[in-house]
Residue frames as qw, qx, qy, qz and C-alpha x, y, z in Angstrom:
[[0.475, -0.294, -0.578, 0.595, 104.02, 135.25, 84.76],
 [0.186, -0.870, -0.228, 0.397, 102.94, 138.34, 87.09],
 [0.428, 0.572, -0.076, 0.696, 104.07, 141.91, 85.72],
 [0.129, -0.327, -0.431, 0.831, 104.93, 144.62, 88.23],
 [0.281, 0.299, 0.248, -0.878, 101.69, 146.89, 86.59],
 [0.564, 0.126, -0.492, -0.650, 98.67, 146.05, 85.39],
 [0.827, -0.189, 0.420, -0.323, 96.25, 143.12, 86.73],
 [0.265, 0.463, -0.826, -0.181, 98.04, 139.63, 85.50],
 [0.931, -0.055, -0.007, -0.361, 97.45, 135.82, 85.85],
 [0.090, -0.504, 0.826, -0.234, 99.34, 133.44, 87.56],
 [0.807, -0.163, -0.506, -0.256, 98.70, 129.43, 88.23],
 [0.302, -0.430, 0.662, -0.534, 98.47, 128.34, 91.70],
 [0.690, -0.001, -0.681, -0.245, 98.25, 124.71, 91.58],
 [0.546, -0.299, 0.311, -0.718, 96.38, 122.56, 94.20],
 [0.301, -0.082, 0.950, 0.015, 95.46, 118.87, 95.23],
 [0.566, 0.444, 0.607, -0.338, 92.29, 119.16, 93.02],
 [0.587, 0.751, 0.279, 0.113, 92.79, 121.31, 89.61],
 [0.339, -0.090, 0.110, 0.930, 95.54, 123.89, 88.78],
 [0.223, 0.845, 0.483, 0.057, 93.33, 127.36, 88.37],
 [0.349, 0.479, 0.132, 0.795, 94.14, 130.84, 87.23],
 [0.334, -0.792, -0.401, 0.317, 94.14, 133.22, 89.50],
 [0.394, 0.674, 0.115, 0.614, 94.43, 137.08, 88.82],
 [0.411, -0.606, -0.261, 0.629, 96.43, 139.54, 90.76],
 [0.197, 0.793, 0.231, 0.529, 96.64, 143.27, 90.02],
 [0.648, -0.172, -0.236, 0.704, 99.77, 144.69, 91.23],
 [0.148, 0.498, 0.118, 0.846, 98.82, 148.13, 90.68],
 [0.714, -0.545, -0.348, -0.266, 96.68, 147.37, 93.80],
 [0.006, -0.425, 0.778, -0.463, 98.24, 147.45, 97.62],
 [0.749, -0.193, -0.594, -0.219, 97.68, 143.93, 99.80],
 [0.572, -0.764, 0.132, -0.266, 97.16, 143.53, 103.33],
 [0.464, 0.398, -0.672, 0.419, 100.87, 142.29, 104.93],
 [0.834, -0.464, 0.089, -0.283, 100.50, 139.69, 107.38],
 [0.293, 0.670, -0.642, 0.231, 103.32, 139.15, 109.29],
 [0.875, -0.428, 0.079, -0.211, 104.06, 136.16, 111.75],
 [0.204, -0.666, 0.708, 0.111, 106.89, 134.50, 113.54],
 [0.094, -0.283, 0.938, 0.180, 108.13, 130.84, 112.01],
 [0.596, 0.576, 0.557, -0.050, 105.75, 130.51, 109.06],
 [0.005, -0.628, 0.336, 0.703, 106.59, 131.14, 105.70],
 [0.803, 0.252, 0.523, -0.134, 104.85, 130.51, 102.87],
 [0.285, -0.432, 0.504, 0.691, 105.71, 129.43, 99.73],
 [0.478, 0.204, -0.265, -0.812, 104.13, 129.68, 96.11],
 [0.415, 0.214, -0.839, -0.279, 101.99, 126.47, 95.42],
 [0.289, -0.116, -0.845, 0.434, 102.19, 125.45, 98.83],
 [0.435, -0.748, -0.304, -0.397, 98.49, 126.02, 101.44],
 [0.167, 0.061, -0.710, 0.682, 99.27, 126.77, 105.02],
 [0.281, -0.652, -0.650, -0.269, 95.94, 126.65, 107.67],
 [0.218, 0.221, -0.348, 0.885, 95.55, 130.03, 109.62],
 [0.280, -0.742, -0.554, 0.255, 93.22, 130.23, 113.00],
 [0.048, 0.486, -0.143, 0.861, 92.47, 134.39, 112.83],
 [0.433, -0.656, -0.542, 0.297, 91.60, 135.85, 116.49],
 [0.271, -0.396, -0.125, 0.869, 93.57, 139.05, 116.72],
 [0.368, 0.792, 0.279, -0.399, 90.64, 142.05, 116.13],
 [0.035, -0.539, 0.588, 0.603, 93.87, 143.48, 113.15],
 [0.101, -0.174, 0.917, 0.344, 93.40, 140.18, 111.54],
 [0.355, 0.435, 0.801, -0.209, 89.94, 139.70, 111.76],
 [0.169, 0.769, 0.002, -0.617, 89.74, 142.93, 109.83],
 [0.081, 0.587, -0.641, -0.488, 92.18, 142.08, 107.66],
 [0.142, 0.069, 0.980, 0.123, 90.26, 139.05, 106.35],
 [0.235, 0.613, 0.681, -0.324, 87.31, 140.34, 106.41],
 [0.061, -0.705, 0.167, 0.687, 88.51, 143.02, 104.19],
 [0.011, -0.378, 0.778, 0.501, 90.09, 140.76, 101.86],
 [0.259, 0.342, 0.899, -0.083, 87.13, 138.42, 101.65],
 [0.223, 0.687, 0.485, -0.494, 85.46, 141.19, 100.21],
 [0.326, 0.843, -0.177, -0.390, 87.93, 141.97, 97.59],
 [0.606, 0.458, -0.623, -0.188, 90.34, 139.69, 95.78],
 [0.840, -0.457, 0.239, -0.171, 91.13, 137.78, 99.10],
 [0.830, 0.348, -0.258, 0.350, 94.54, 137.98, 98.68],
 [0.633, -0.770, -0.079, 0.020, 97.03, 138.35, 101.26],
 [0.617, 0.586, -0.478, 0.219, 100.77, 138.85, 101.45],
 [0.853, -0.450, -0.142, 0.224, 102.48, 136.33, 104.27],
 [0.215, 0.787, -0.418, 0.400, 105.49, 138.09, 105.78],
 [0.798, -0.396, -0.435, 0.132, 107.98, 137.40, 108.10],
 [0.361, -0.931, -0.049, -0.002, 109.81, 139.29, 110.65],
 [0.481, 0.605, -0.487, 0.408, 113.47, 140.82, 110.41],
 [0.122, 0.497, -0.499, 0.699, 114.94, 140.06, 113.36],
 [0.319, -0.236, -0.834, 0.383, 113.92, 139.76, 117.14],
 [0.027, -0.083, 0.442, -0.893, 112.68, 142.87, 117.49],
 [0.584, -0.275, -0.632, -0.429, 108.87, 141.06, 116.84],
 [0.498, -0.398, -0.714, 0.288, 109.21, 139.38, 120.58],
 [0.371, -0.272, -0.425, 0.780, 109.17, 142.91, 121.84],
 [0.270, 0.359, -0.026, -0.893, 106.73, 144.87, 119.58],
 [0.159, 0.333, 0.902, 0.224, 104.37, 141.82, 118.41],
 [0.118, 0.816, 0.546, -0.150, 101.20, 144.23, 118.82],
 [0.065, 0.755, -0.223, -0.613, 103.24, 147.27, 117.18],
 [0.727, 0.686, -0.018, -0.015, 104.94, 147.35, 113.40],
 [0.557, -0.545, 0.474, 0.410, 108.01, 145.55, 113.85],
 [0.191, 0.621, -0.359, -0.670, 109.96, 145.13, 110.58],
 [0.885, 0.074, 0.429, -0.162, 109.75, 142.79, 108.40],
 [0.472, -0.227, 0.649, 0.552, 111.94, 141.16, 105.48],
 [0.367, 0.439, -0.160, -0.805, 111.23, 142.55, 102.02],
 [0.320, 0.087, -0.814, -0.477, 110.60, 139.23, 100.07],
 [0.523, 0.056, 0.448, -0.723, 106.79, 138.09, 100.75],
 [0.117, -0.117, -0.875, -0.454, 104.25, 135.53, 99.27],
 [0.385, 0.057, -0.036, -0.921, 101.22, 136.61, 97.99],
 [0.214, 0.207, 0.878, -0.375, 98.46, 134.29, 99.34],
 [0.426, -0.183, -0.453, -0.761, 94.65, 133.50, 97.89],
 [0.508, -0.088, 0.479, -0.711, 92.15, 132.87, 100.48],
 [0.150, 0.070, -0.932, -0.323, 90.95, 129.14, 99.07],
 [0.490, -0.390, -0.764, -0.153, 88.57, 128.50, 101.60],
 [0.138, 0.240, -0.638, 0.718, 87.18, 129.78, 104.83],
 [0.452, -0.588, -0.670, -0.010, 84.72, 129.14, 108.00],
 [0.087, 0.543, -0.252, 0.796, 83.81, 131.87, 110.17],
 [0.454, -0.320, -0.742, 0.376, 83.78, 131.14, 114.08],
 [0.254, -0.866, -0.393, 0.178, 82.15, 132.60, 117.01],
 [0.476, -0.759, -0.010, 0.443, 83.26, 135.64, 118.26],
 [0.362, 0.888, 0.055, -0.279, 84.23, 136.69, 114.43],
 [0.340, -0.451, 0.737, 0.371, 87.45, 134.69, 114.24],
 [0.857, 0.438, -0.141, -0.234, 88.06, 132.57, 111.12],
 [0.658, -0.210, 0.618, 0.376, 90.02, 129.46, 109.86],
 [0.393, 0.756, -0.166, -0.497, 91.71, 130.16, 106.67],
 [0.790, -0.123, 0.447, 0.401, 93.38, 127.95, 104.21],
 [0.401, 0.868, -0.182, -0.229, 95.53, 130.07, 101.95],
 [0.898, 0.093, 0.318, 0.289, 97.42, 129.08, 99.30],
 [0.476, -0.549, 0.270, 0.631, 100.50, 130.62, 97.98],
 [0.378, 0.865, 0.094, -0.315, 100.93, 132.75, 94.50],
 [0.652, 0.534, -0.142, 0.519, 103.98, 133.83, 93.55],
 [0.652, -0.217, -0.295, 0.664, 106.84, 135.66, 95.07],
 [0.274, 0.796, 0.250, 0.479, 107.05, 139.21, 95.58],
 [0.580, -0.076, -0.397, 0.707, 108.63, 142.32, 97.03],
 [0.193, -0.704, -0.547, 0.409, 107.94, 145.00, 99.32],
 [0.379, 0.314, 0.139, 0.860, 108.65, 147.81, 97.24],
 [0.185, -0.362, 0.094, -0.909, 105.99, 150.74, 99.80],
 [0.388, -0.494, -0.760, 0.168, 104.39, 149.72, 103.10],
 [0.271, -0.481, 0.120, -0.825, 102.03, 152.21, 104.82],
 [0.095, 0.145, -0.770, 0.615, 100.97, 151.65, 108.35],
 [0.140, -0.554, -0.821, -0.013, 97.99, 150.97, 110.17],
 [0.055, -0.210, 0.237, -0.947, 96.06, 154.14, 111.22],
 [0.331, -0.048, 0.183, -0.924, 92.73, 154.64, 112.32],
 [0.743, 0.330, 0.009, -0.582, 90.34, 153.45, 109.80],
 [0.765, 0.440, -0.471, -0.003, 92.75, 150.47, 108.52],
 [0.669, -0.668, 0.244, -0.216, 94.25, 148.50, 111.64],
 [0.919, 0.078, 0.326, 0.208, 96.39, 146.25, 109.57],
 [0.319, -0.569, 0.475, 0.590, 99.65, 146.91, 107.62],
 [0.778, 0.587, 0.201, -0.103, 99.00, 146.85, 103.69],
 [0.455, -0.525, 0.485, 0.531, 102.17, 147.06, 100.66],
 [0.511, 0.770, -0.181, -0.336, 102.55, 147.92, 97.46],
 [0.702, -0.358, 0.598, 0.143, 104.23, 144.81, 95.47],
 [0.426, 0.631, -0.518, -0.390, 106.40, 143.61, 92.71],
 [0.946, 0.315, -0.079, 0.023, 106.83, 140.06, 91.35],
 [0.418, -0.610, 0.625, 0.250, 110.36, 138.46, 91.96],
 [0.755, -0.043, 0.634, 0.162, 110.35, 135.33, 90.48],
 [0.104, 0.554, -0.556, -0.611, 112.59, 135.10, 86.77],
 [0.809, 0.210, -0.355, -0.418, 110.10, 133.01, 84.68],
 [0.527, -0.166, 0.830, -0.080, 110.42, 129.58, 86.42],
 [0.851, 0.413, 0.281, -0.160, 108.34, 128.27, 83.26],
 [0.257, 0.836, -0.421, -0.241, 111.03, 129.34, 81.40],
 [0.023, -0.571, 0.807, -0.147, 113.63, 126.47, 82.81],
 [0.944, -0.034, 0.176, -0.277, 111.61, 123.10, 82.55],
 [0.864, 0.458, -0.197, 0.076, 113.86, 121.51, 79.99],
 [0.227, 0.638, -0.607, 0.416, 116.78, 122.09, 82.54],
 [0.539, -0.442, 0.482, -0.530, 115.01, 121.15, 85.21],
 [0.866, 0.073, -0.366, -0.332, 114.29, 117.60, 83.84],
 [0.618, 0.200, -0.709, 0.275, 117.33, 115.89, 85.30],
 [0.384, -0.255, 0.330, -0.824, 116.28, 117.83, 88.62],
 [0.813, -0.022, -0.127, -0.568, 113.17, 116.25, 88.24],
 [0.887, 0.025, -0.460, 0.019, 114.43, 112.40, 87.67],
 [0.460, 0.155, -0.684, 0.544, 117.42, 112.58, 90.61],
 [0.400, -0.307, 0.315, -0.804, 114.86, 114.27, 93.36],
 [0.856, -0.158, 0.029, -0.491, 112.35, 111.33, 92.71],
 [0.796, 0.127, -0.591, 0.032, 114.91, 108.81, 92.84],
 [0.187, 0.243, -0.691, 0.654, 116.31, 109.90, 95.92],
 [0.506, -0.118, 0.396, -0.757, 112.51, 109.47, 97.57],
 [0.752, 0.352, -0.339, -0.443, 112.21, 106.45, 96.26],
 [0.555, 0.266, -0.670, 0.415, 115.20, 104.91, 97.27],
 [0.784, -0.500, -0.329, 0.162, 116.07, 103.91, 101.13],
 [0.245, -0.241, -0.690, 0.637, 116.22, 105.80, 103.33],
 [0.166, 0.077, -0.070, -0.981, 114.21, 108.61, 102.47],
 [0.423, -0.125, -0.687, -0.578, 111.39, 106.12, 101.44],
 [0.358, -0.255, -0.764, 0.473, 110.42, 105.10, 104.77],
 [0.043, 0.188, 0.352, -0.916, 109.31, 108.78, 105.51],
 [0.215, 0.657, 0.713, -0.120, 106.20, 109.89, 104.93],
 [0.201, -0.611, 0.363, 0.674, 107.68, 112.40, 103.02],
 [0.055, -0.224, 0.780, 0.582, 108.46, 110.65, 100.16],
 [0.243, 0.505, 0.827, 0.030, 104.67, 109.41, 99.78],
 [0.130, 0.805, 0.277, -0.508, 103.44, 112.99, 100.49],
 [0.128, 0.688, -0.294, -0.651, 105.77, 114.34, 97.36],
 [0.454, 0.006, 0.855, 0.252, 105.58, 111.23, 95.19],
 [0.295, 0.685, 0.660, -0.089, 101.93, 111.74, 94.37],
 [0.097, 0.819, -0.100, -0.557, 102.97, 115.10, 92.97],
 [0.089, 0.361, -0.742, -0.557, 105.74, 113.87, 90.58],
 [0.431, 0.169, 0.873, -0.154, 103.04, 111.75, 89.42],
 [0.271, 0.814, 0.294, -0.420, 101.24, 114.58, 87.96],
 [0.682, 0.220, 0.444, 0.538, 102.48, 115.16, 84.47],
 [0.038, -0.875, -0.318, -0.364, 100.52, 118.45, 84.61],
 [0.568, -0.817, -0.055, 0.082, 102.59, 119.49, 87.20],
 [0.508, 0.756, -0.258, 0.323, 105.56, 121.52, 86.06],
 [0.613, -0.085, -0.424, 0.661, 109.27, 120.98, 87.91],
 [0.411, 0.287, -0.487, 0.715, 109.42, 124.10, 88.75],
 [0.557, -0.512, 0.097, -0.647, 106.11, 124.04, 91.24],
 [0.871, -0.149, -0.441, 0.158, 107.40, 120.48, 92.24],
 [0.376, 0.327, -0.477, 0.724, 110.54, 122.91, 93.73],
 [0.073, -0.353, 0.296, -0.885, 108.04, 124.05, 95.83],
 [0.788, -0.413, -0.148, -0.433, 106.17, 121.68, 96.90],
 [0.796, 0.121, -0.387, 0.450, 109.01, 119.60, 98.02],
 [0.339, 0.228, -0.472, 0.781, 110.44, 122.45, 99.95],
 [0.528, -0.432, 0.224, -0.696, 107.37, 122.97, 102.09],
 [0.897, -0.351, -0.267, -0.032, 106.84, 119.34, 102.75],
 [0.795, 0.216, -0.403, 0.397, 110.58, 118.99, 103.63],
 [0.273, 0.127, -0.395, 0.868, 110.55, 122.03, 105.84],
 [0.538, -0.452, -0.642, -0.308, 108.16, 121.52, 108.58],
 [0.551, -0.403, -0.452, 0.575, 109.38, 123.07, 111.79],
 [0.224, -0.954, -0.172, 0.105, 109.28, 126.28, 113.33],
 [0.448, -0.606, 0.430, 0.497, 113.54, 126.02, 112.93],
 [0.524, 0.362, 0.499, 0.587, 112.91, 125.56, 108.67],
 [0.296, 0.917, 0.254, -0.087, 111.41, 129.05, 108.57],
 [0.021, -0.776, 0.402, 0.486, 114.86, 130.52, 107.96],
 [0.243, -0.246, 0.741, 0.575, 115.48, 128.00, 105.17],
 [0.255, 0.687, 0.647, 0.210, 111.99, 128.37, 103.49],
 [0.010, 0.917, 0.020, -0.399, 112.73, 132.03, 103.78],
 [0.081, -0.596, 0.514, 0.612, 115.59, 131.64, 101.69],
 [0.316, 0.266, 0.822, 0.391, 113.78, 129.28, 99.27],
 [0.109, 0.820, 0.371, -0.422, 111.37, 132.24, 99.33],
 [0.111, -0.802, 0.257, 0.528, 114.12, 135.17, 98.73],
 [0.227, -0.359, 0.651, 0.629, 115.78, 133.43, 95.54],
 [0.591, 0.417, 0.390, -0.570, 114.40, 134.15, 92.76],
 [0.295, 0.581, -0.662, -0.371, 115.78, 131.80, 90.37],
 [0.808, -0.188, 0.239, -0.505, 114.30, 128.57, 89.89],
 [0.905, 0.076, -0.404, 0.109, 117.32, 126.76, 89.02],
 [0.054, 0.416, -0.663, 0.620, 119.19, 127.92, 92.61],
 [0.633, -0.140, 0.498, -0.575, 115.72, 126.47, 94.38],
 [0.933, 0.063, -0.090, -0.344, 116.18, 123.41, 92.97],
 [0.522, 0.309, -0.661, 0.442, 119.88, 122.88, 93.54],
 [0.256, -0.460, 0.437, -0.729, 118.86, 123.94, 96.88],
 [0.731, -0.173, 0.225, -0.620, 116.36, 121.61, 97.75],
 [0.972, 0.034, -0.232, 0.031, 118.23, 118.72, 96.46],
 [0.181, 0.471, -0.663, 0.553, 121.28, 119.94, 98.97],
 [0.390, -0.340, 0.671, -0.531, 118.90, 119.75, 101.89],
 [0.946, 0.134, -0.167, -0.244, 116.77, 116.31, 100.43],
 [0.806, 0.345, -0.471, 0.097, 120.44, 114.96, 100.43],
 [0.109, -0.422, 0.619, -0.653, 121.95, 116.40, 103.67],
 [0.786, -0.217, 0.148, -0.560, 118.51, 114.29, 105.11],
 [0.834, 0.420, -0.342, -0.104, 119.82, 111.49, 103.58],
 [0.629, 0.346, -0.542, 0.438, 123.03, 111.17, 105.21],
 [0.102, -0.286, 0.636, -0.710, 122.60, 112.44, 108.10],
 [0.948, -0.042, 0.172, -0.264, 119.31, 109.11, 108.65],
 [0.797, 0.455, -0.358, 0.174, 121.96, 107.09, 106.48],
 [0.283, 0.517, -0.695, 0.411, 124.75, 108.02, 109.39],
 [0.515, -0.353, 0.340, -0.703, 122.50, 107.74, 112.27],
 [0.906, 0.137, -0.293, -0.272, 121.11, 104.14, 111.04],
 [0.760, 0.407, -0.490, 0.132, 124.45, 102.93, 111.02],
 [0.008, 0.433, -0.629, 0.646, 125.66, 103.88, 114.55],
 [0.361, 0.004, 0.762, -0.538, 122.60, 102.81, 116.40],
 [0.057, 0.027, 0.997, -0.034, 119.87, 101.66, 114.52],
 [0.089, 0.765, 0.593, -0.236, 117.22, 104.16, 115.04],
 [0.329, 0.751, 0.413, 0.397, 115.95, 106.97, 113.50],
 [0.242, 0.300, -0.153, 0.910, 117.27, 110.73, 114.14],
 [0.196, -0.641, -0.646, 0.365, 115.49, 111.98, 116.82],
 [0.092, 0.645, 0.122, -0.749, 113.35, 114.91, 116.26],
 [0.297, 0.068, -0.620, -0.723, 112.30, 113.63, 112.36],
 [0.659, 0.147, 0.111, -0.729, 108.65, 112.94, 111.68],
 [0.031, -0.322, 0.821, 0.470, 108.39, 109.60, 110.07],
 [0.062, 0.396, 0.916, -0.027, 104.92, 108.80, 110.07]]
């Protein structure tokens, strides 16, 4: 895994290959904050840039490792100082620019893909010559490779429960299926793919934030089979009363 000094290698696994990717913490990364988005390691998210800050701040990175760290905002005070340096929460995920297209007017679509965890451990401000927020970061995560051989049972009771009715039906359970498929694909990046498919709303960012924040990868896997099951029952009660699906789930 990542150290806190010195440049390191990390796998950041993808629908096409798993590749190595190197990060060098000794390095500060631009800190891109935003409201109800949070990414997680493993997982891609697509980002339209427009704001001049950002355009910078991509353009920057595109030039140098094109890595990014995704923050998210403490608090409310964001709705009132979006274009200042509100605060932000100290656990981040350090992003790799995968792909991008650059539009008119100098925007870009990005599709970054998540790293590893990490914390804020020295943020310096925009000034002049640097319009964007940058940070000095440490690695969280406590060897997740470490814990396969625990995870195993993890592994078998997650895919049965997508498998099984009710949960099959979703489009869910296809989207993460194809994953456990992968033999190459270690439990404890399944934890994370699972919790991004599963938490899709603007109202999951506070529970992908805590799948974020913990940096133990057997608590984010008990975790994610709490809320996998909580889904469960609460389509399972719903069914039974009327017949239809829970309003406000995705199922297609």
């Amino acid at each position: 895994m990542a150290r806190e000094t010195g440049p390191s290698k990390t796998h950041a696994y993808n629908p096409s290959m798993p590749e190595m990717i190197q990060i060098n913490f000794n390095k500060r990364f631009p800190l891109f904050p935003l409201a109800g988005i949070c990414l997680l390691p493993h997982a891609t998210i697509p980002l339209h840039i427009f704001e001049p800050r950002y355009i910078r701040m991509v353009a920057d990175s595109l030039d140098g490792s094109s890595q990014i760290a995704m923050a998210t905002f403490e608090g409310k005070r964001w709705q009132q100082e979006y274009h200042g340096n509100p605060p932000v929460r100290p656990i981040v995920c350090l992003g790799q620019i995968e792909r991008y297209e650059r539009l008119p007017m100098d925007r870009y679509n990005i599709m970054l893909q998540g790293i590893c965890r990490a914390r804020i451990v020295e943020e310096l401000m925009p000034d002049s010559d640097r319009p964007y927020r940058i940070a000095r970061l440490a690695p969280t995560d406590s060897s997740p490779e470490s814990h396969e051989e625990e995870l195993t049972g993890w592994r078998h009771r997650v895919r049965e429960l997508l498998e099984s009715d009710p949960l099959s039906r979703m489009r869910l359970g296809g989207d993460v299926l194809k994953w456990f498929d992968r033999e190459d694909i270690p439990s404890h990046v399944l934890i994370e793919i699972v919790g991004h498919l599963l938490m899709t709303t603007t109202e999951d960012a506070e529970r992908r934030y805590r799948l974020l924040a913990e940096p133990d990868a057997i608590e984010r896997a008990d975790y994610t089979e709490e809320q996998l099951r909580g889904l469960e029952r609460l389509v399972s009660r719903v069914q039974a009363q009327t017949g239809d699906w829970p309003k406000g789930c995705s199922w297609n």
